[in-house]
N, C-alpha and C positions, 0 to 999 in steps of 0.2 A: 348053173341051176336052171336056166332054161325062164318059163312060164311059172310064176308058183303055182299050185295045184290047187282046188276050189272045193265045196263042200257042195251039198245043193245048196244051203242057203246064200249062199255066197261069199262063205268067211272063208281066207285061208284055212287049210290044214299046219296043223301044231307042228309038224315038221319043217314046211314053206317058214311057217314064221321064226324056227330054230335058225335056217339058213340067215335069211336077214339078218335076224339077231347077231348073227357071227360075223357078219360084215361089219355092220354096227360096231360091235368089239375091235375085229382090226382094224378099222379105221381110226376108231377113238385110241386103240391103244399105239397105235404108230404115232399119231398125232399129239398124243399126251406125252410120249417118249422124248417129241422133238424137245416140247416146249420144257420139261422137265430138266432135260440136259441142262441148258442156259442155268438152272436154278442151282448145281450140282458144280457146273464150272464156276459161278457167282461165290461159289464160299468158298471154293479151292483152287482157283487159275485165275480168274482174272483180276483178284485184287495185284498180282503180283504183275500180269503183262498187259493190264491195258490200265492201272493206276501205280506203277513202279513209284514213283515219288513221294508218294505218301507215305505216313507210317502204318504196321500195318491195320491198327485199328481203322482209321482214317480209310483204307483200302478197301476193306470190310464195306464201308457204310455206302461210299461211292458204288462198291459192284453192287450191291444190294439197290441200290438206287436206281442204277440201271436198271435189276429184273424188277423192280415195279413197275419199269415203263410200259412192259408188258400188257401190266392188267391195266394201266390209265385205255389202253388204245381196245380191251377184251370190250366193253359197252360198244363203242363206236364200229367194231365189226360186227356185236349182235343188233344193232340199228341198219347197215349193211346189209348180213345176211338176213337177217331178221324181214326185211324189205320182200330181200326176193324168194326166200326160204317159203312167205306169205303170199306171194303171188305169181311166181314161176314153178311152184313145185322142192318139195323138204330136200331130196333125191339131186337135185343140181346145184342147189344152197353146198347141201354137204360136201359133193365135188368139188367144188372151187374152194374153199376155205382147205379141202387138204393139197390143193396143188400151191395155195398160197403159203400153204406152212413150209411145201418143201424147198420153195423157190428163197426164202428166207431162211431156212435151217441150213442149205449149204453153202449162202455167201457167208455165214458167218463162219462155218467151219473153214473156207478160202482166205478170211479177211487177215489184212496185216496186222501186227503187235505196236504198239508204241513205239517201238524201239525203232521200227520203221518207217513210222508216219506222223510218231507227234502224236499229236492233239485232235488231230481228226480220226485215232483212230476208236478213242472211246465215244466220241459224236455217230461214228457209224456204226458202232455193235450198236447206240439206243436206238438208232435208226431200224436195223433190222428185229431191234427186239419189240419195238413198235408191228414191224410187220407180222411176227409169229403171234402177238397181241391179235392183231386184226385176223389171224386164222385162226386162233382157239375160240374168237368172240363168237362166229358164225359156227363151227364144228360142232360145241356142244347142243345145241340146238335139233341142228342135223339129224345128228344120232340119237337123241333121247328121241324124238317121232318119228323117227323109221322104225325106232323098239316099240314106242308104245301104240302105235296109230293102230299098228299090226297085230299087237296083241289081241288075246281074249280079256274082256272084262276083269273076270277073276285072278288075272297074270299080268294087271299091265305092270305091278308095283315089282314082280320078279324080272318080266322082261324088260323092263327099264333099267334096271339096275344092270342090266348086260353091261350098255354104254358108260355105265360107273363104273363096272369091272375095269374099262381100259384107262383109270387112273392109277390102281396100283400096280398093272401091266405096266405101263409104260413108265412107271418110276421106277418097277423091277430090270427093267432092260435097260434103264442108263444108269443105275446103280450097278447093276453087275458090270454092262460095258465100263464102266471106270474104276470097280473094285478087280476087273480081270486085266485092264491096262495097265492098274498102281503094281501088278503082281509083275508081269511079263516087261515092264519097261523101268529104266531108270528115273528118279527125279527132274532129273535134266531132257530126258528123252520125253517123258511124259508133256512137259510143261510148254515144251520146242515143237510137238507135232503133235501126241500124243492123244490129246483132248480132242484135235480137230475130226479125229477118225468118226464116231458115234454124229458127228453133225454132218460132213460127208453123206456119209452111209442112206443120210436121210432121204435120197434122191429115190430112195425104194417106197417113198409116198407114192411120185408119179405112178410107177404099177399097181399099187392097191386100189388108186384112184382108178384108172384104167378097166382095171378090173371089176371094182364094182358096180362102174359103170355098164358093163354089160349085163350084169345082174341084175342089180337089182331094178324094184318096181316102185313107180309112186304111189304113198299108201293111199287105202281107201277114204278117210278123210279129205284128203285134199284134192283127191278125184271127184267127189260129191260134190265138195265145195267149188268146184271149177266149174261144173255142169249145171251147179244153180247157179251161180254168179254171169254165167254166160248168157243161161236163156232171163235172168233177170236185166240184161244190158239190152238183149237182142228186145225184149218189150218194152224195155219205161228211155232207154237210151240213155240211162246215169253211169256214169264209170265208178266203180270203186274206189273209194277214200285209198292213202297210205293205210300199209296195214298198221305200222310204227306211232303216225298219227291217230290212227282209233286205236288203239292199245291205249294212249298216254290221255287222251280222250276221255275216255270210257269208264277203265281201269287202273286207273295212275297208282290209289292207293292200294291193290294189290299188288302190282309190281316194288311199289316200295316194301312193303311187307317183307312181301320174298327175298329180297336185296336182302332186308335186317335180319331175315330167320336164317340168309346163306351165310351170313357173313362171321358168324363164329367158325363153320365148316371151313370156310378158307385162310381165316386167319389164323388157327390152332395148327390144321395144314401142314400151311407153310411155317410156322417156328418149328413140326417136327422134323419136314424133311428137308428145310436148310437152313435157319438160326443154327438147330441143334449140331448139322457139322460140322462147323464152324465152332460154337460154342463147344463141342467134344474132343475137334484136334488144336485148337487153339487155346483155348482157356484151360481146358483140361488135359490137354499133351495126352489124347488119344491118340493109335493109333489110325489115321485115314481108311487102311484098310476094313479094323474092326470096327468102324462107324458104317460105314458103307454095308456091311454084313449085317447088323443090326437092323438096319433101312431095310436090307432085303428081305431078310426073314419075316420083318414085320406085313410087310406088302406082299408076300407069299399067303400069311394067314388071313388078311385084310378081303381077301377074292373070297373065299364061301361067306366073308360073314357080310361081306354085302349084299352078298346075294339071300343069305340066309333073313337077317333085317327086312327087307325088301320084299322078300313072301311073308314074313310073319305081318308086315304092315295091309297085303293084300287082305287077311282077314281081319284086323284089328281098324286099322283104319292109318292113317299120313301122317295125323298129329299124333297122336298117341307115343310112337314109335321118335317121331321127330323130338316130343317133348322128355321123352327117355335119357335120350341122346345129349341133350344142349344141358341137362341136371346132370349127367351123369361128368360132361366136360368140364362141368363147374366144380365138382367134388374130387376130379383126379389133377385140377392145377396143381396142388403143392405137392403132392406121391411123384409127379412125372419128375421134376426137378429132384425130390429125395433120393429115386432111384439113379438118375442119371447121374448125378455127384458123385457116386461112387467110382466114378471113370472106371468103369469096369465094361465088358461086352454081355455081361448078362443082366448088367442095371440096365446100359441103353435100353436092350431089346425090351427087355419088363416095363420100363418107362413109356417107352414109345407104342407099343401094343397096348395099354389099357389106356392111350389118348384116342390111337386108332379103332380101337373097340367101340366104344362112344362115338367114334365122330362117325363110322361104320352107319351106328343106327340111324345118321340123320342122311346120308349122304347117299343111303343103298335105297330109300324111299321118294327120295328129290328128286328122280327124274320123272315118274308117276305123279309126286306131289305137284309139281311146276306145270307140267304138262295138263294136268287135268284143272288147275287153276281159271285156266283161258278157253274162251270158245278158237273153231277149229279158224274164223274167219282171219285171226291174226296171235294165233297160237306160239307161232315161230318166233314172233316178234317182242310176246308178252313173256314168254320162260325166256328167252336170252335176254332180257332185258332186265329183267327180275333177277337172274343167277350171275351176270357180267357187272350188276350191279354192287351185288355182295362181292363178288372177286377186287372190282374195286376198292369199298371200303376195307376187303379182310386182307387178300393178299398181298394186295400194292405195296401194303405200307408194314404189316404184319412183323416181317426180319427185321427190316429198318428200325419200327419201333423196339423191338427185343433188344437190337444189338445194342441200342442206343442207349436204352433202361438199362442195361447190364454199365456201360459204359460209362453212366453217368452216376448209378449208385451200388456199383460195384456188389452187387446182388442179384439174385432169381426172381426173388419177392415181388416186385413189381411187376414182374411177367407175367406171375402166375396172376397177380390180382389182375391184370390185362385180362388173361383168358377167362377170369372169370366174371368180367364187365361185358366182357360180347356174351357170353355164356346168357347173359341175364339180358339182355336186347332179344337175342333168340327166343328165349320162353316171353317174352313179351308180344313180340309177333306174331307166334304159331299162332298163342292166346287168341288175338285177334284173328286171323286168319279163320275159314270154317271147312268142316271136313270135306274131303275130295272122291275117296276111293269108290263112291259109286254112282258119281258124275257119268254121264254118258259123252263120249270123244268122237265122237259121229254127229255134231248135232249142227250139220252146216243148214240145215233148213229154217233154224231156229236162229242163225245169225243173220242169215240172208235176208228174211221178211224182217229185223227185228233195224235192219242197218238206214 
């Protein structure tokens, strides 16, 4: 891509920002691909080879327990990246958080089974599923402000949603890679080698990394803010606070906010696209295949309508869009379970498409909303801290708790009333929360005198 291209005023050209945007995507969506896998193996391989002794319920809750580990370590990378995202530049934040995913995506695909090592060897999947944690915690970050910094006013809420695009990218590509492995390989083949292949593979980060590296540019936010920050050091001789510490400082309670308005989008999530496989081929003696297809399809339609959400929010406004969204997840809990009861491949899909329609509308606006919440002086540090927060609360525990509700009162019901407790946390915090969409993202001159 070279130099991006400049206007007189000094803004990119729509084009230069198409480019980035596209990085932005395949990084997010390589990176979402990795961590997604894990969630994918969690309800179908690893209750069986790295908790074999258990029964399999029992199996279930443990691997699920592990992919929470996950999200407990997603905070503690976005405090991490978040750091240096705020004070070395968004653009080398985002590089190392993909090279740490990949460094972690393939010792898991190398690591031994139980059967090999005991007991140490479920101790070192949490291990590395901690580390995939600590690169999703900094990545998302990353990529929502290279999308939106870059943006035009009028487009951040479309071009932010780019780097949401790469959640249902990357759930598409390890749904297929393991709905095309369940096809091409045996059970026994699959379980024995099978699964490692998509985690493997993932050493194709190091190149995207690489490569964006030579591309891309640090947005103009955080160029401005470097150039005041510098000639403000170079005259009064104060070093800048943590950016992490003025975030929690300053703005504590919109970061919690944020945390409460994410945290239905990750907890609904995650029961659809891993309680649910688990609850489809196990409770309901689905086919694996036709569960995986359903996933896919739905994550196919999922990509315009994030995007589509996402511009309508650019004229409407954050909340509006957000509060659509969180009423709309509240009214489809008991429909998703009616339909999917039907163990059918056209209930799933039905089921799980009007969850992800809804969560669509909060989720294709969040990176716009998040971003525009915080000044540019610790931006990085305030959305991932805000979004790593809700992942905590929603998805950590999210399967766990479903599985466990199913398991304990042998019913849906209390799922659905789950989904519609966060559902109700969410419209309580947008509430609070005040509108975003024509906040201005340039305003490091107004942090700088203000710090």
């Amino acid at each position: 891509m070279g130099t991006p291209s400049s206007n007189q005023a000094g803004q990119l050209d729509e084009r230069s920002v198409r480019k980035i945007a596209g990085l932005s995507l395949v990084g997010a969506s390589v990176e979402w691909f990795d961590f997604f896998l894990y969630g994918t193996a969690a309800a179908l391989v690893f209750p069986k080879i790295f908790f074999p002794n258990a029964d399999p319920a029992t199996g279930v809750l443990l691997s699920f327990a592990t992919f929470g580990v996950g999200f407990v370590a997603r905070p503690v990378g976005g405090v991490i990246w978040g750091h240096f995202g705020d004070k070395v530049g968004r653009k080398k934040a985002f590089l190392a958080a993909l090279i740490t995913m990949a460094v972690g995506s393939v010792l898991i695909g190398l690591m031994p089974t139980y059967a090999a090592i005991g007991v140490a060897a479920p101790i070192l999947l949490t291990v590395l599923r901690f580390v995939q944690g600590l690169a999703v915690g900094g990545q998302w970050g990353g990529a929502v402000l290279l999308a939106t910094e870059f943006a035009p006013k009028h487009k951040r809420g479309l071009y932010g949603s780019v780097a949401q695009i790469g959640v249902p990218v990357g759930v598409l590509l390890g749904t297929v890679a393991y709905f095309f492995l369940s096809l091409v390989m045996s059970a026994d083949a699959f379980l024995s080698y099978g699964w490692r292949i998509p985690f493997v593979a993932s050493v194709l980060l190091v190149g995207v990394a690489m490569y964006a590296h030579s591309r891309l540019e640090e947005t103009p936010a955080f160029t401005h803010l470097q150039q005041l920050a510098a000639e403000r050091e170079a005259s009064s001789g104060v070093v800048s606070r943590s950016p992490v510490l003025e975030v929690l400082r300053t703005s504590w309670r919109r970061v919690l906010l944020a945390g409460g308005a994410f945290t239905v989008v990750n907890t609904t999530f995650y029961i659809y696209i891993t309680f649910l496989q688990d609850y489809g081929v196990r409770i309901l003696h689905m086919s694996r295949s036709t569960v995986l297809l359903a996933i896919a399809i739905v994550a196919i339609i999922q990509i315009p309508a994030l995007a589509g959400f996402a511009a309508i929010s650019d004229r409407i406004g954050r909340r509006k869009m957000y509060l659509a969204g969180s009423i709309g997840t509240a009214i489809w809990a008991f429909p998703l379970f009616w339909l999917v009861d039907t163990a059918t491949g056209w209930g799933m899909t039905l089921g799980l498409l009007g969850g992800q329609i809804t969560l669509s509308m909060m989720y294709g606006p969040l990176a716009a909303f998040f971003s525009e919440m915080f000044s540019a002086k610790f931006r990085y540090s305030g959305a991932s801290l805000g979004y790593q927060l809700g992942a905590l609360l929603g998805g950590a525990i999210s399967s766990l708790v479903a599985a466990w509700l199913f398991a304990e009162f042998h019913s849906n019901v209390p799922i659905s009333l789950y989904i519609i407790a966060v559902s109700l946390i969410a419209i309580a915090c947008v509430l609070t929360l005040t509108e975003t969409y024509q906040h201005d993202m340039d305003d490091a001159e107004e942090t700088i005198t203000s710090a």
